[in-house]
C-alpha positions in Angstrom: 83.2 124.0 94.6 81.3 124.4 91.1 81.9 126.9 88.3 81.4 126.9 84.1 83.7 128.8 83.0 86.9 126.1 83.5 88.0 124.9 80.4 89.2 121.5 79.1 93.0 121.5 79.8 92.7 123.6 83.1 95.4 122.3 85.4 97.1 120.2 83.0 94.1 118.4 82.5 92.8 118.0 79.4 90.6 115.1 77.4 93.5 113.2 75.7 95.0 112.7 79.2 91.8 111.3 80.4 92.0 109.2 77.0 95.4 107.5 77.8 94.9 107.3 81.6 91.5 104.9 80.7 93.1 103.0 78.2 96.8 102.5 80.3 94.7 101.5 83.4 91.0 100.5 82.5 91.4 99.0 78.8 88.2 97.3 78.6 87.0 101.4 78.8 89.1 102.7 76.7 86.8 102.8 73.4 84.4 104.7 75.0 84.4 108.7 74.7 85.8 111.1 76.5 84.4 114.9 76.8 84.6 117.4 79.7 81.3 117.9 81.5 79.2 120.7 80.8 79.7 122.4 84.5 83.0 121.3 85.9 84.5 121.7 89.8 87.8 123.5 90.5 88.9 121.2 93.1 88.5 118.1 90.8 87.9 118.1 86.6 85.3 115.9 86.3 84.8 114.2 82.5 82.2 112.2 80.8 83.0 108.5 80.0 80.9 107.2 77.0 77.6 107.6 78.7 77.4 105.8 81.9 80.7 107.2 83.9 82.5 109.6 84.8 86.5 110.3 85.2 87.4 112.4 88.1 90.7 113.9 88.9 92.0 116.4 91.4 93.5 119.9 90.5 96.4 120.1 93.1 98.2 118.0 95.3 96.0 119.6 98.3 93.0 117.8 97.0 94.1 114.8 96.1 93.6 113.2 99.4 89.8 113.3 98.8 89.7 110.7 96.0 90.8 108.1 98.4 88.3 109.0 101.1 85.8 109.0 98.6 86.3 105.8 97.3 86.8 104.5 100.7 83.7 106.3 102.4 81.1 106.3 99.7 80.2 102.9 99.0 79.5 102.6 103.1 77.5 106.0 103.1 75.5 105.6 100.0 73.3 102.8 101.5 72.2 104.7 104.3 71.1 108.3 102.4 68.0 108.8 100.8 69.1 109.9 97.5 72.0 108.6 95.3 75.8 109.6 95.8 78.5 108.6 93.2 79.3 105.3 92.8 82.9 104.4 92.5 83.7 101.8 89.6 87.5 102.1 89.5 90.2 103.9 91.5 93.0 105.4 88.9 96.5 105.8 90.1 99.4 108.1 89.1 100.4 107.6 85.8 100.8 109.5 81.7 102.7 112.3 83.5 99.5 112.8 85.6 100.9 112.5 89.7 98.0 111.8 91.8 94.8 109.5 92.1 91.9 109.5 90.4 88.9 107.9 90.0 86.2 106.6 87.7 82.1 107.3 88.7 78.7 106.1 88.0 77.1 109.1 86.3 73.9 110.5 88.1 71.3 112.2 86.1 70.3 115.6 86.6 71.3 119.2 87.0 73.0 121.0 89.7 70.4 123.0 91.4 72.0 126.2 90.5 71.1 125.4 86.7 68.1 122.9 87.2 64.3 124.7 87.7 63.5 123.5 91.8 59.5 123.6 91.5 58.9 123.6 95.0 61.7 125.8 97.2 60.7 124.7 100.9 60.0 121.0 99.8 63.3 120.9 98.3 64.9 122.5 101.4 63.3 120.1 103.8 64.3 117.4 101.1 68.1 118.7 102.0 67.7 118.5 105.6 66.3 115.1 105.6 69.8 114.2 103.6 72.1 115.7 106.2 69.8 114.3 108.7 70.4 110.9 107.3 73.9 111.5 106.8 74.3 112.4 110.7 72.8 109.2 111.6 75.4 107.1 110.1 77.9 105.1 112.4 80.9 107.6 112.7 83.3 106.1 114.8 85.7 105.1 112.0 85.3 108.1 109.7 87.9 110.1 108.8 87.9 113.2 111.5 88.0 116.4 110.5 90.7 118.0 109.2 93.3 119.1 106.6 91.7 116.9 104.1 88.3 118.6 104.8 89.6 121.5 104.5 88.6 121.8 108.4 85.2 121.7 107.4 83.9 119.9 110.6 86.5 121.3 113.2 86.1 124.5 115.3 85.5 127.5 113.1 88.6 129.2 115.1 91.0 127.7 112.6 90.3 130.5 110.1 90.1 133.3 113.1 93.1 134.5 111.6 92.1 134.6 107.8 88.6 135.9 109.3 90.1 139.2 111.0 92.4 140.1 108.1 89.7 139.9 105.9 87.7 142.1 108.6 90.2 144.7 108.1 90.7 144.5 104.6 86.5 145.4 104.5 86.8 148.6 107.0 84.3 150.9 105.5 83.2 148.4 102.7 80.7 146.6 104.8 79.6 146.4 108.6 82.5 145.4 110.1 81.3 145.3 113.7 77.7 142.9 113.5 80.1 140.9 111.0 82.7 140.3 114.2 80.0 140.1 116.7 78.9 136.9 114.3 82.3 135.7 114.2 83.1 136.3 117.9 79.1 134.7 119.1 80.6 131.7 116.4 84.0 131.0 117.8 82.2 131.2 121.7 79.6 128.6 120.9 82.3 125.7 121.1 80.4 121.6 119.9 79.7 119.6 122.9 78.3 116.7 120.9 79.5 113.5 119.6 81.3 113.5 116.4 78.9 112.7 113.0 79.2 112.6 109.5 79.3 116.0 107.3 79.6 116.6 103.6 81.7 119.6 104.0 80.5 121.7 100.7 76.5 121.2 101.0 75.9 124.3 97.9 73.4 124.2 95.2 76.0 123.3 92.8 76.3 119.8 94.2 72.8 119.3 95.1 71.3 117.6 91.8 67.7 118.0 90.9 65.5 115.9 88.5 61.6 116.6 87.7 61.9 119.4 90.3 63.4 117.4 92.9 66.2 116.6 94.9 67.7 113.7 93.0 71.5 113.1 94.2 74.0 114.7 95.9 77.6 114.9 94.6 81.4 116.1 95.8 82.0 114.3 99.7 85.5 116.1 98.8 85.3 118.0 102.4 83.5 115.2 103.4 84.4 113.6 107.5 83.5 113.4 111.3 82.7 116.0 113.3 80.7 119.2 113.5 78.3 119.4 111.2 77.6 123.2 111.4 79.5 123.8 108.0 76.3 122.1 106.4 73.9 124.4 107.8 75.4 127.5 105.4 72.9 126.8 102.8 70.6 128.5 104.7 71.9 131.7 103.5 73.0 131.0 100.5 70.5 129.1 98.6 67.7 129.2 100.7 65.6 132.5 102.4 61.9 133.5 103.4 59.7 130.4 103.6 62.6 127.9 102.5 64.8 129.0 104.9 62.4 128.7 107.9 61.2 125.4 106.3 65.1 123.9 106.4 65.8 125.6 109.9 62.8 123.7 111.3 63.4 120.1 109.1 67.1 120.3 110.2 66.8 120.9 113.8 69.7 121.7 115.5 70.6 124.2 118.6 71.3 127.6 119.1 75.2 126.8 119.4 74.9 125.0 116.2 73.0 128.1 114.5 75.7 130.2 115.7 79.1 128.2 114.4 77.2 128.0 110.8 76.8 131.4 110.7 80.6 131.8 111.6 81.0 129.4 108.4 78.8 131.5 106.3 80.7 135.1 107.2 84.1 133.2 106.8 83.4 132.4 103.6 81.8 135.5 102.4 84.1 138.0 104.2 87.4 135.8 102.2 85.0 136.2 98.7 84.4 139.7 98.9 88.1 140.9 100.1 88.9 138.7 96.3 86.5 139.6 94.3 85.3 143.2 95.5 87.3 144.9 93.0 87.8 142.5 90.0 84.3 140.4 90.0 81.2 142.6 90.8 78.8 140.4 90.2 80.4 137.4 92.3 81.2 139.8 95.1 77.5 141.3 95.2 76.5 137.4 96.0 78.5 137.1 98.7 77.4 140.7 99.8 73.7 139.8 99.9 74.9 136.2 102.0 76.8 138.4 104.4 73.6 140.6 104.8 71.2 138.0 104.9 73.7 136.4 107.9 74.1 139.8 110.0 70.3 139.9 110.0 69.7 136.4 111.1 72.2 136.6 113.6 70.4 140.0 115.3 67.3 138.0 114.9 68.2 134.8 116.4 71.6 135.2 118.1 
């Protein structure tokens, strides 16, 4: 999850932290600099480390769990993928009054791909599709299943059926209520009947980084784990639409069950957004408007 607007010392966090954490734990590292990064994460602050690394540190307690699997999962993954993922260097524990994990990263060049200029829109979607492709294709049997530390990403959708039809509720006479339950309902019916594979968990523009154009790393395995990978399929809507869309649909494959549970995923997510940020955050909201939309209509095409 990638914003801007966070500021150094969000959380608790701040660059003097970082300063004494590096130096207490990783003191042939601790001359280097230390600055916050241009575009920071709200599950983690991520800051630069002279000009190489990276220092990443979770917000909460509820995400703290991921810098472990991380630095567990990613150095088996990485080989495997077609593009670069971050490379641990050093795994930080508790310590300057800071209580959880943390780790330190190889930086990867480029810009998130909400910032960075993407030349060529359906190359750079099929470019995606190959990457989850690859990242299904990976031995799964010992990967962390789904769950609280993937923020259920990768389990049935049904977990949030609860969250989903208060927020359907709360949006009576705000937005079409009805097609947005039929999606939910067509989601929660199409139930995975396949073997369990790897998913990233948060596939969104912001952690897709592009160089020259092109898809040049992918960041944040935060949600990352085994199971479903409908959750990676909500792209679709929200970065992609027109000839990009239809160009990931086809590169990524996939059945009409799994169409249906990513959709679920997508009107989750925006129905949640909206009921937040309807009446304080226009602008935001009107995004996830246009997702919701641009999910309804897909569904009465293809559902």
């Amino acid at each position: 999850m990638v914003g801007s607007r966070y500021k150094d010392g969000r959380a608790g966090i701040d660059a003097e932290l970082v300063r004494r954490l590096i130096r207490a734990q990783f003191p042939q590292w601790g001359d280097l600099p230390v600055r916050p990064v241009a575009v920071d994460g709200w599950d983690n602050r991520t800051y630069r480390l002279g000009d190489a690394m990276t220092v990443r540190l979770p917000t909460a307690a509820g995400y703290a769990p991921a810098v472990e699997k991380e630095s567990r999962w990613l150095p088996v993954l990485a080989p495997s993928l077609p593009v670069p993922v971050p490379r641990i260097l050093g795994q930080g524990v508790p310590g300057e009054g800071y209580p959880f994990g943390w780790s330190v990263r190889g930086w990867l060049e480029g810009e998130s791909a909400n910032r960075g200029p993407v030349d060529d829109l359906p190359g750079f979607a099929v470019s995606v599709a190959g990457f989850l492709l690859a990242l299904q294709r990976i031995e799964a049997a010992d990967g962390p299943s789904a769950g609280a530390h993937s923020f259920h990403r990768g389990a049935p959708p049904a977990f949030y059926d609860g969250e989903t039809r208060a927020a359907l509720a709360a949006l009576a006479g705000l937005v079409d209520t009805g097609r947005a339950a039929a999606v939910w309902q067509a989601a929660l019916a199409a139930g995975w009947q396949g073997s369990p594979v790897w998913f990233h968990g948060d596939i969104a523009s912001g952690n897709l980084l592009v160089r020259d154009g092109k898809l040049a790393a992918v960041i944040d395995f935060g949600t990352s784990g085994v199971g479903d990978p409908a959750c990676d399929l909500v792209i679709a809507w929200t970065m992609f639409s027109g000839e990009s869309r239809e160009a990931f649909r086809t590169a990524v494959g996939q059945d009409a069950a799994m169409w249906a549970r990513a959709r679920g995923w997508a009107v989750w997510k925006a129905l949640i957004c909206l009921v937040e940020f309807l009446a304080r955050d226009p602008v935001t909201a009107a995004e996830h408007r246009r997702v919701l939309g641009e999910v309804l209509a897909d569904h009465d095409l293809f559902g």
